[in-house]
C-alpha atoms as an extended CHARMM CRD file, in Angstrom:
* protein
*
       237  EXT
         1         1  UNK       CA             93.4370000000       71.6830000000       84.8930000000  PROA      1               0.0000000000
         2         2  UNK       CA             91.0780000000       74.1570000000       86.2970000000  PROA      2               0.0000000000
         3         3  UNK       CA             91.9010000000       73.1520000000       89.7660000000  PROA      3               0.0000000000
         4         4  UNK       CA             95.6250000000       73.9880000000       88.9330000000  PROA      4               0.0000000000
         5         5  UNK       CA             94.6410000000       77.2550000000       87.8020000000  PROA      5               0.0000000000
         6         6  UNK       CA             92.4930000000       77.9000000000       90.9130000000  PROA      6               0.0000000000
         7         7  UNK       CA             95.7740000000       76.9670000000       93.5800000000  PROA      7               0.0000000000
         8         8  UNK       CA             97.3500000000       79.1320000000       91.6450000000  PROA      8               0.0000000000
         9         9  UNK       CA             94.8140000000       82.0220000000       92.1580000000  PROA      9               0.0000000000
        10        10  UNK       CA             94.8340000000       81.8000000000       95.5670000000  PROA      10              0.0000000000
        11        11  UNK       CA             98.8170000000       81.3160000000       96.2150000000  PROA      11              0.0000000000
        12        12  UNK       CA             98.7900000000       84.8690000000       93.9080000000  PROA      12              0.0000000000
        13        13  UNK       CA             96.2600000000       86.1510000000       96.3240000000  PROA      13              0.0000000000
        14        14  UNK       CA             98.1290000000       85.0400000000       99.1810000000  PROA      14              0.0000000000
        15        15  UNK       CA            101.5160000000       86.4110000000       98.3450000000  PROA      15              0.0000000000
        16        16  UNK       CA             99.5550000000       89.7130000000       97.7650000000  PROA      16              0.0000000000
        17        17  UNK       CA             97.7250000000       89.8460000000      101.6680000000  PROA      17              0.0000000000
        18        18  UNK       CA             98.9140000000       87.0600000000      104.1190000000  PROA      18              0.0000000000
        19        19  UNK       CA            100.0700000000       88.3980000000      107.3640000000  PROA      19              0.0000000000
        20        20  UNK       CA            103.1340000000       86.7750000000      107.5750000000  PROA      20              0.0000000000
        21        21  UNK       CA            106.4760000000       86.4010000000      105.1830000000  PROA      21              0.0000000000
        22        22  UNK       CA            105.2640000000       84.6560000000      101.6090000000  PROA      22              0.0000000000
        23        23  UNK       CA            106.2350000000       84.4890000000       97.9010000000  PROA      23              0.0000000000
        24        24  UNK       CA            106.4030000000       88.1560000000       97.3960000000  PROA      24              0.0000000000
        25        25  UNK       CA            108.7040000000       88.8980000000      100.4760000000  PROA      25              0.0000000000
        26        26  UNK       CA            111.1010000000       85.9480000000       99.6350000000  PROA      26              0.0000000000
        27        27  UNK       CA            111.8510000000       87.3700000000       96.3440000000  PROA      27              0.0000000000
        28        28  UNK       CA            111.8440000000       91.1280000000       98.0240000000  PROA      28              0.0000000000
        29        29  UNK       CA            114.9290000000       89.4970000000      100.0230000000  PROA      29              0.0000000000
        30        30  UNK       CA            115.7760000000       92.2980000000      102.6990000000  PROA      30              0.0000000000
        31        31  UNK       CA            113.2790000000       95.1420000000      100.7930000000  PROA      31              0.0000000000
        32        32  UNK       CA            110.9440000000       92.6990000000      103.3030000000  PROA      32              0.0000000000
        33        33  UNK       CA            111.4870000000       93.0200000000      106.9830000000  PROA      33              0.0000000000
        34        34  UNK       CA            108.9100000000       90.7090000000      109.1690000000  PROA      34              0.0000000000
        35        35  UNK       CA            111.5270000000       90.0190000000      111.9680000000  PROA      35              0.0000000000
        36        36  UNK       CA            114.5140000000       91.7660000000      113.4990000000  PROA      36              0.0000000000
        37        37  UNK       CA            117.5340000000       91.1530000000      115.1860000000  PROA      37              0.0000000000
        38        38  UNK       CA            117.4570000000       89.4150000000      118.8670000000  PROA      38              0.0000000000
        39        39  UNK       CA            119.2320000000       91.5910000000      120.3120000000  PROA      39              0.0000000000
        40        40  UNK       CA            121.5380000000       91.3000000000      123.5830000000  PROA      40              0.0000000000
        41        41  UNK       CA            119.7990000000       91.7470000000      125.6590000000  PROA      41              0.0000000000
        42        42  UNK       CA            116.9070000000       90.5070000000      123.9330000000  PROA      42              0.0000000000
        43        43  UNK       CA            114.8720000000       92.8300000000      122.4770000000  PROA      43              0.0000000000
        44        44  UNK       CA            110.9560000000       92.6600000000      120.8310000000  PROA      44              0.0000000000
        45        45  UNK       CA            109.7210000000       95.6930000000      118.6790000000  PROA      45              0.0000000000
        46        46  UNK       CA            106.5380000000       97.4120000000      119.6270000000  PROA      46              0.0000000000
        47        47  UNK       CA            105.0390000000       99.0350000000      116.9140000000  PROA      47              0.0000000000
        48        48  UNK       CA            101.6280000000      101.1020000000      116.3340000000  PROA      48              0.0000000000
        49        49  UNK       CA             99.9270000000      102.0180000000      113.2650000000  PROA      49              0.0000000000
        50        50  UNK       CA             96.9810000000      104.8660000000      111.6170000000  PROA      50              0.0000000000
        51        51  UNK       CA             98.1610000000      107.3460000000      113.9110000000  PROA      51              0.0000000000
        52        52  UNK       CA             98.1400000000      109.9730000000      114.8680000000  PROA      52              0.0000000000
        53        53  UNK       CA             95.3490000000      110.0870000000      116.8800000000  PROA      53              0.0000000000
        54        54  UNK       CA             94.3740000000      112.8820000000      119.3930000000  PROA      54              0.0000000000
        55        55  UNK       CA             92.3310000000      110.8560000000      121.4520000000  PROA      55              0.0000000000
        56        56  UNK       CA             94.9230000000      108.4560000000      121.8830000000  PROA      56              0.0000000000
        57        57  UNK       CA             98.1490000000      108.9540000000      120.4790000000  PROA      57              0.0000000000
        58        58  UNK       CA             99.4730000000      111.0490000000      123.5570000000  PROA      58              0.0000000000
        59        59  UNK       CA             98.2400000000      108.9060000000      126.4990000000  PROA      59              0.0000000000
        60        60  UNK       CA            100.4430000000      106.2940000000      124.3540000000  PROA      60              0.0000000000
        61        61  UNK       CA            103.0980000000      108.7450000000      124.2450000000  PROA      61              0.0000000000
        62        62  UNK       CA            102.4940000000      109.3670000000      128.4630000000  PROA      62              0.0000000000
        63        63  UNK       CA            102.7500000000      105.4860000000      128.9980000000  PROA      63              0.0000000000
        64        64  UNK       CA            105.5950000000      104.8600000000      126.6600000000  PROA      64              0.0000000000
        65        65  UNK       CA            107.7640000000      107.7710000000      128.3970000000  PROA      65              0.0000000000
        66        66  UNK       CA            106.8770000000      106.7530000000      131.8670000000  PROA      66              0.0000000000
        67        67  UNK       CA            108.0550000000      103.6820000000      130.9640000000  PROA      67              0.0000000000
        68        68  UNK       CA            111.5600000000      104.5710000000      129.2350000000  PROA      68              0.0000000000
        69        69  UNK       CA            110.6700000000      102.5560000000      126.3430000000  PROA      69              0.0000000000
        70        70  UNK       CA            110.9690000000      103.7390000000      122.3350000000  PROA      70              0.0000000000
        71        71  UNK       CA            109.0750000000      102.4590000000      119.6180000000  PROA      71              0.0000000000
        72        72  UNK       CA            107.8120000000      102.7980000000      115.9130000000  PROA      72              0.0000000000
        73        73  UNK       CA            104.5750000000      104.8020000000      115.1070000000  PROA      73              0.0000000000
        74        74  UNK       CA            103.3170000000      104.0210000000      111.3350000000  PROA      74              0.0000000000
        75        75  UNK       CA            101.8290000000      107.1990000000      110.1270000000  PROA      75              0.0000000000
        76        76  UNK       CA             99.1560000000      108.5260000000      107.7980000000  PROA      76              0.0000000000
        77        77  UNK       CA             99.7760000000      110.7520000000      105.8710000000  PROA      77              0.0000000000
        78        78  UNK       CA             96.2830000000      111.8740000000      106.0210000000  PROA      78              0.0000000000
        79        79  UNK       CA             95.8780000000      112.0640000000      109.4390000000  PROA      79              0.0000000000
        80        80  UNK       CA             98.6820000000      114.2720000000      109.9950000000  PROA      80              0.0000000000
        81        81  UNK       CA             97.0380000000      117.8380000000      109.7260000000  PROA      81              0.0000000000
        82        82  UNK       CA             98.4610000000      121.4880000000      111.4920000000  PROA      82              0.0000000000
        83        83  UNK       CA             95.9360000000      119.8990000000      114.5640000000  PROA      83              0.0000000000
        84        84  UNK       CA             98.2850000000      116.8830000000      114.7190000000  PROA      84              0.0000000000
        85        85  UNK       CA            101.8080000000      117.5850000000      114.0380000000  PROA      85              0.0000000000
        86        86  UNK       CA            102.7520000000      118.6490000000      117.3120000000  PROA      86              0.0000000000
        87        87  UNK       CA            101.8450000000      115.0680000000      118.3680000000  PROA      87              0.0000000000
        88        88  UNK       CA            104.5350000000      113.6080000000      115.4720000000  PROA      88              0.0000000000
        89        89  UNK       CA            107.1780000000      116.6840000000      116.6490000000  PROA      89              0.0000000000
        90        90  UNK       CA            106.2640000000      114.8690000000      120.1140000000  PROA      90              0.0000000000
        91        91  UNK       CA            107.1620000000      111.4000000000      118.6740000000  PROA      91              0.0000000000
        92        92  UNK       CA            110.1920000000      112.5110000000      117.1650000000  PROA      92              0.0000000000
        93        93  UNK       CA            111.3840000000      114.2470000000      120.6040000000  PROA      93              0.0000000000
        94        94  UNK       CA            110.7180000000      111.7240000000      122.8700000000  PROA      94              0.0000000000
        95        95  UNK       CA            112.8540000000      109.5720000000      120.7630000000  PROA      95              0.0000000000
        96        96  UNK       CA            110.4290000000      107.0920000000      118.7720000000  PROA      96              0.0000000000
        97        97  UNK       CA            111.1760000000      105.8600000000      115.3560000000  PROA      97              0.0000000000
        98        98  UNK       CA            108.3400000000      106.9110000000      112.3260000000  PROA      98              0.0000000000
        99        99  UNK       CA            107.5830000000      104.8840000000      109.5840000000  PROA      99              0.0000000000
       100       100  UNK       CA            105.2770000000      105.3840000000      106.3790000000  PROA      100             0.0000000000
       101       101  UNK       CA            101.7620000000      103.7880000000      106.9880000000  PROA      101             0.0000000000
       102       102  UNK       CA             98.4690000000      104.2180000000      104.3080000000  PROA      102             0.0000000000
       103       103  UNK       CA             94.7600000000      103.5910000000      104.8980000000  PROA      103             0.0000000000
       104       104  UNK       CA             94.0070000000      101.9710000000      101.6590000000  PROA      104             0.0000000000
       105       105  UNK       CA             94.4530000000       98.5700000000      100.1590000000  PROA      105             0.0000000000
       106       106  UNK       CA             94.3150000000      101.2130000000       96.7640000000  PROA      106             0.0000000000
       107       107  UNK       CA             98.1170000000      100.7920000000       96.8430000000  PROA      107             0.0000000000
       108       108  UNK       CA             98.2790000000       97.6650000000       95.2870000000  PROA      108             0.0000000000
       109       109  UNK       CA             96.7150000000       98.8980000000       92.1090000000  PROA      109             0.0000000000
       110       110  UNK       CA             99.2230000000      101.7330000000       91.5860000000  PROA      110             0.0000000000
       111       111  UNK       CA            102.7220000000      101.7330000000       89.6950000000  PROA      111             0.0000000000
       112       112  UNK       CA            106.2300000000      100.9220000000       91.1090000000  PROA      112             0.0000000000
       113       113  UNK       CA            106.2460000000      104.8680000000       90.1610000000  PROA      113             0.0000000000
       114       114  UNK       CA            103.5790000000      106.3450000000       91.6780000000  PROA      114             0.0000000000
       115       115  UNK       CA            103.4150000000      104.6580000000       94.9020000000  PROA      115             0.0000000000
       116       116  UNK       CA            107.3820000000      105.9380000000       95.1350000000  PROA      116             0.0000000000
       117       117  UNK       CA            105.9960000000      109.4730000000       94.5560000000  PROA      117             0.0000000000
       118       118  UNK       CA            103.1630000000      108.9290000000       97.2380000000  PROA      118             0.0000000000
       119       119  UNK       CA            106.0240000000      107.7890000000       99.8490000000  PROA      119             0.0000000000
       120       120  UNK       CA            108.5460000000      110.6820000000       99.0540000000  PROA      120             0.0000000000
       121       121  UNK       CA            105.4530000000      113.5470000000       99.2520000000  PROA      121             0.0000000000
       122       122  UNK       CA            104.3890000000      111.8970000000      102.4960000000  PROA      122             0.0000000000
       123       123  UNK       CA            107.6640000000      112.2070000000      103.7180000000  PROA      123             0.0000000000
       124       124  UNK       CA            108.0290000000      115.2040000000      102.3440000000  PROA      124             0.0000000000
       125       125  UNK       CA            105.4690000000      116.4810000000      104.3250000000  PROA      125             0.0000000000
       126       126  UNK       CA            106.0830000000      114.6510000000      107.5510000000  PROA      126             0.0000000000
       127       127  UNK       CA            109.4710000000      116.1850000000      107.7770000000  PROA      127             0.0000000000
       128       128  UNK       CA            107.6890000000      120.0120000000      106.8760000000  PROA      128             0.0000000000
       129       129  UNK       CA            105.5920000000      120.2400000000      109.6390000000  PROA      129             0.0000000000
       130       130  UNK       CA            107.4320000000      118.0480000000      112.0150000000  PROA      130             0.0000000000
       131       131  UNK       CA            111.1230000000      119.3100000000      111.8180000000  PROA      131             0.0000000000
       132       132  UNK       CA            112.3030000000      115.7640000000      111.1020000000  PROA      132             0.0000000000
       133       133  UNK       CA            112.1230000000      112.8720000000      108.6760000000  PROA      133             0.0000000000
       134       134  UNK       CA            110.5940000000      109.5460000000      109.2290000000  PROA      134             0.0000000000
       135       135  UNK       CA            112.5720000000      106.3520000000      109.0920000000  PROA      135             0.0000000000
       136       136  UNK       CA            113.1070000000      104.4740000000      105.8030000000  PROA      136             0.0000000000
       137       137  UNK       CA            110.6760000000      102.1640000000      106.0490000000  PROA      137             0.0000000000
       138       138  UNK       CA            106.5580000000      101.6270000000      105.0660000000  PROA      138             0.0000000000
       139       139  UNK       CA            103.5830000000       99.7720000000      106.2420000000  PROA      139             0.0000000000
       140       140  UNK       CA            101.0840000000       99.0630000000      103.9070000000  PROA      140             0.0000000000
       141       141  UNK       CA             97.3190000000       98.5490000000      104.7870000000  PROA      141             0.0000000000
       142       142  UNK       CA             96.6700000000       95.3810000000      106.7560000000  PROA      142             0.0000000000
       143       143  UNK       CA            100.2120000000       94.0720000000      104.8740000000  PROA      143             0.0000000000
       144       144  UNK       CA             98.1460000000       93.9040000000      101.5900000000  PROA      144             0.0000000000
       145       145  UNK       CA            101.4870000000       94.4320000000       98.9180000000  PROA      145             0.0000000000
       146       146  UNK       CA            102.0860000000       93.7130000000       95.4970000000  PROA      146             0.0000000000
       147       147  UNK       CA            105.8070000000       93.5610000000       93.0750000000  PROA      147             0.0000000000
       148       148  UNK       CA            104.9570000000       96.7660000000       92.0500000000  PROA      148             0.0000000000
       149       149  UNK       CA            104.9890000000       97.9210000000       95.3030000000  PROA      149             0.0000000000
       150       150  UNK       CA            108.3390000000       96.4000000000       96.1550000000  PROA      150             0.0000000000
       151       151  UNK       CA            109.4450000000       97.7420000000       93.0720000000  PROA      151             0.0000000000
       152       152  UNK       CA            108.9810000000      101.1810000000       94.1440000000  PROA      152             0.0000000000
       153       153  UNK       CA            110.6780000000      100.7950000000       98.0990000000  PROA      153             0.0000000000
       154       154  UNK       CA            113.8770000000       99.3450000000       95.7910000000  PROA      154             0.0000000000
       155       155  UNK       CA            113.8050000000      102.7170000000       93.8460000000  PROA      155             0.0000000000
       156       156  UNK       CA            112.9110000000      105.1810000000       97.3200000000  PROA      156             0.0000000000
       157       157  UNK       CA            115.4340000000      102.7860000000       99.1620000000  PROA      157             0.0000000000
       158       158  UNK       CA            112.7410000000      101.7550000000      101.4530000000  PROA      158             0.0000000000
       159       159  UNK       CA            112.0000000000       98.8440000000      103.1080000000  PROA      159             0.0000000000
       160       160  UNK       CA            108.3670000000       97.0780000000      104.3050000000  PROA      160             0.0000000000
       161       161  UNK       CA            108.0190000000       96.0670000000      107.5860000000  PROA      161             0.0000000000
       162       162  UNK       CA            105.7320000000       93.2360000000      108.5880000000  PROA      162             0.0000000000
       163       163  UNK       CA            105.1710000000       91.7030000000      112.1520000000  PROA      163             0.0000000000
       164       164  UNK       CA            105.5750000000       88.1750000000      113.6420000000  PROA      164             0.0000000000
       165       165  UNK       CA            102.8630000000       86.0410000000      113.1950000000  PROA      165             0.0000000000
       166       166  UNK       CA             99.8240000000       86.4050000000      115.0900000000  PROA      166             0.0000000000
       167       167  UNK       CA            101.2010000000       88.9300000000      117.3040000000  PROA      167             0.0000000000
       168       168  UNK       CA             98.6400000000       91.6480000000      116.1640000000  PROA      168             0.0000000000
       169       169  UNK       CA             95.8720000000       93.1980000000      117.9160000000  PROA      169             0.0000000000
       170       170  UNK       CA             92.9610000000       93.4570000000      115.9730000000  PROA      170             0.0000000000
       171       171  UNK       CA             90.3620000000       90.6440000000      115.9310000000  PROA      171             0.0000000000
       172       172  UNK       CA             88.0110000000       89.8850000000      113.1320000000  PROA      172             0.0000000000
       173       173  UNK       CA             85.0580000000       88.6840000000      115.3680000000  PROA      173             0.0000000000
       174       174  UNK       CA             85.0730000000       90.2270000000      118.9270000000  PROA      174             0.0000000000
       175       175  UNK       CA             85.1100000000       93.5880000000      119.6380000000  PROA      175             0.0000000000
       176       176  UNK       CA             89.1480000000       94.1350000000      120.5010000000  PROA      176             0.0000000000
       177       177  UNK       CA             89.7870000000       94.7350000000      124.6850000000  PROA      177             0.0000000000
       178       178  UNK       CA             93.1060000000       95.4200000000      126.2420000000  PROA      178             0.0000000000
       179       179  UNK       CA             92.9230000000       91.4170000000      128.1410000000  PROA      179             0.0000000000
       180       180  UNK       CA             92.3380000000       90.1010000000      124.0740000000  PROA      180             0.0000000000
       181       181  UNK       CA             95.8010000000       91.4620000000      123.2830000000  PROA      181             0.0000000000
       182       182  UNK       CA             97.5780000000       90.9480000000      126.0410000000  PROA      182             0.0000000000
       183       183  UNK       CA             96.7370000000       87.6650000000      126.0870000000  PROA      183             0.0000000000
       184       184  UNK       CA             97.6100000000       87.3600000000      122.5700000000  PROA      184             0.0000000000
       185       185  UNK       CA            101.2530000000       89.0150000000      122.9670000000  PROA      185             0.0000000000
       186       186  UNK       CA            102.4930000000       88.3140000000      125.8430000000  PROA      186             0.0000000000
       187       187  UNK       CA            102.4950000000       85.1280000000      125.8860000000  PROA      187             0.0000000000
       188       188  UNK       CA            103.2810000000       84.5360000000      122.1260000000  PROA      188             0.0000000000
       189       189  UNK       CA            106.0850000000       87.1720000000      121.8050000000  PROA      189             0.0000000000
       190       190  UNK       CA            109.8830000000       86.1280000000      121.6300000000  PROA      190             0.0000000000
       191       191  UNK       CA            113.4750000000       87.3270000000      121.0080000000  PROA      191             0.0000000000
       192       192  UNK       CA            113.5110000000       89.7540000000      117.7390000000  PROA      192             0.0000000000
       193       193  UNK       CA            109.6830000000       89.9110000000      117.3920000000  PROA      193             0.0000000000
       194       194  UNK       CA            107.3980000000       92.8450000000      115.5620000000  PROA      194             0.0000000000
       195       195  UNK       CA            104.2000000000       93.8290000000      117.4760000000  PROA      195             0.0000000000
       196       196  UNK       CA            101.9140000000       95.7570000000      115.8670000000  PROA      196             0.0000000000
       197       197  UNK       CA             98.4800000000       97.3120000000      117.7020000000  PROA      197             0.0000000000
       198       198  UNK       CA             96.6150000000      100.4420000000      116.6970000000  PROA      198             0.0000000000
       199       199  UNK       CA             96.5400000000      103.7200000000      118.2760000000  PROA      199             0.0000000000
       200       200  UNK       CA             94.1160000000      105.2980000000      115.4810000000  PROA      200             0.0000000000
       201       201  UNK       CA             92.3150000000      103.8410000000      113.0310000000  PROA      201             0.0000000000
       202       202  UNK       CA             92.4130000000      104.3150000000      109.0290000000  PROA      202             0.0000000000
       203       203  UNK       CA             88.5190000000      105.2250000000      108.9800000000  PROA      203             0.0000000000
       204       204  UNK       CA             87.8270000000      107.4750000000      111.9350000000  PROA      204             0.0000000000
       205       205  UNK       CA             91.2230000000      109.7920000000      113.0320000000  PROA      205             0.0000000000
       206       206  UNK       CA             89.5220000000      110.7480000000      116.6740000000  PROA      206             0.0000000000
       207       207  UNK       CA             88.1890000000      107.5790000000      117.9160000000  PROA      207             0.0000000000
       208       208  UNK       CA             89.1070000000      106.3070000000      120.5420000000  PROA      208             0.0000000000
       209       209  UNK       CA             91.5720000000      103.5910000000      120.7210000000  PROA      209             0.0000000000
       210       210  UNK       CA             91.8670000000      103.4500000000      124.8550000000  PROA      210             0.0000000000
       211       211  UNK       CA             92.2970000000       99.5850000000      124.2320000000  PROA      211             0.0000000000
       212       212  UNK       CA             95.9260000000       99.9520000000      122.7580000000  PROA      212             0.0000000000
       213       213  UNK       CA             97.2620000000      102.0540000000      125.8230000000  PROA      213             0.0000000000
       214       214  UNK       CA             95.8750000000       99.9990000000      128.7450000000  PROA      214             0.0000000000
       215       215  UNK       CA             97.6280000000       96.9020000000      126.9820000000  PROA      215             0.0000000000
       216       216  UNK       CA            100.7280000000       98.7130000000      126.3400000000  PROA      216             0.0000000000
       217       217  UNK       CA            100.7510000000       99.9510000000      129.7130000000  PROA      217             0.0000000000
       218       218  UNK       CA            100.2960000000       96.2250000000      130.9400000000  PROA      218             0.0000000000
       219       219  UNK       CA            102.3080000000       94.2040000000      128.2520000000  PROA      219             0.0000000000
       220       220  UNK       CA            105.6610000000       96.7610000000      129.0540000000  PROA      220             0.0000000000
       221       221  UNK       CA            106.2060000000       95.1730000000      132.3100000000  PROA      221             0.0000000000
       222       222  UNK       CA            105.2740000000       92.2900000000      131.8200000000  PROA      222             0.0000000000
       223       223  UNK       CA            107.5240000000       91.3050000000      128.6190000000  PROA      223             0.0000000000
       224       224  UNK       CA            110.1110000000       93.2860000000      131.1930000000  PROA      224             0.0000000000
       225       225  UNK       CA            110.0370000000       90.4710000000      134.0040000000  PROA      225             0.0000000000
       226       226  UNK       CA            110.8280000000       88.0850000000      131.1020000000  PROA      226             0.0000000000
       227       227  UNK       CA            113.8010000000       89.6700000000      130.1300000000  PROA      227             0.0000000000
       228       228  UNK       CA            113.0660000000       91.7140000000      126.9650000000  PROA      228             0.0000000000
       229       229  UNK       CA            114.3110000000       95.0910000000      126.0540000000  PROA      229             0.0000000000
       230       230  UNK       CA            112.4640000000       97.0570000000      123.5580000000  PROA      230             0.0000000000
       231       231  UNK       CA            114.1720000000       98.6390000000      120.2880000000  PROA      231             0.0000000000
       232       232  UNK       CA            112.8400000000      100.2110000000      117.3280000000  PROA      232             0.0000000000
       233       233  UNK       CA            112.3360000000       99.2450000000      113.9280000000  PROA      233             0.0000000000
       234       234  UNK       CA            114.0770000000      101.7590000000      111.7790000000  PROA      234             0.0000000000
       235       235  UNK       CA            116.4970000000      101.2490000000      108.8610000000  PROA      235             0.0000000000
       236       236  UNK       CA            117.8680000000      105.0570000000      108.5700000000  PROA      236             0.0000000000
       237       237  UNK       CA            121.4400000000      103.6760000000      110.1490000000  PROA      237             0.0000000000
């Protein structure tokens, strides 16, 4: 019996932090979005979270413009300061998409109701210094969620957004290069697909993540010459 009760753990455990689509997100329904349209033509999503970032945020911002190419910057709400919202008014202008992002796997242990109130303030805020409002969607800390969570994007009408699976950047025993994730995504990525890398980082707002825009400003061309377009993952339509 105990060994029932220990599979049981764990599946619990999992549906709370697995980086990919599990229990929790098949009873969320479309409150859970890990994968979006294809797209004609077809289109992958690149995505960046625990920005913004001085050091790094606008040499994204350079390489993404250059480029022509939009995408979704997970904020937070902590690291957006007077210092840093002209680099979220510079998101919003050049025409990326914003989402709600937090630095602490804390949110699981709070209420349907209070992490609805966290959202809406950071929001709130976002759209006080920046001029605009960020998309309807969130990002929890390394996709750690619970039901209360869901509970709460249900009541903000909010929706989480995942990635595709293994089609992240960070790496949990080497130090993380730009060739580790371009390797990892380029290859890996297909039709409809959520990338997610870092351009700051939930610990240290000013280091430097020159990693995520030497791979970015490799991966755009090359997921290019295979036919992709690049969209953003926002749910404000």
């Amino acid at each position: 019996m105990w060994i029932v009760a220990v599979i049981a753990i764990g599946v619990i455990a999992l549906a709370h932090t697995a980086p990919a689509p599990f229990i929790l997100d098949r009873i969320a329904g479309d409150r859970a979005v890990w994968h979006m349209s294809r797209g004609r033509p077809a289109t992958v999503y690149l995505t960046f979270d625990d920005g913004p970032n001085p050091t790094t945020t606008p040499d994204l911002l350079d390489v993404l413009a250059r480029e022509r190419v939009h995408a979704t910057f997970f904020l937070i709400d902590q690291h957006i300061t007077g210092a840093t919202a002209p680099i979220v008014r510079r998101i919003f202008a050049d025409g990326h998409a914003v989402g709600l992002h937090t630095g602490s796997r804390r949110y699981m242990l709070l209420s349907a109701s209070q992490v609805a109130a966290r959202l809406t303030a950071a929001a709130d805020r976002i759209e006080a210094l920046a001029g605009a409002r960020p998309c309807r969607i969130f990002r929890p800390h390394a996709g750690w969620r619970s039901a209360e969570m869901y509970a709460a994007l249900r009541r903000i009408d909010h929706r989480l957004v995942g990635w595709g699976w293994m089609l992240w950047d960070w790496n949990w025993f080497r130090r993380r290069t730009a060739d580790s994730i371009v390797n990892r995504l380029a290859n890996r990525v297909s039709a409809g697909d959520i990338m997610v890398m870092h351009d700051g980082d939930e610990s240290h707002p000013y280091a430097d993540q020159r990693q995520t825009v030497e791979a970015t400003e490799r991966l755009i061309p090359l997921l290019r010459a295979r036919g992709f377009a690049f969209g953003t993952v926002c749910q404000n339509d």
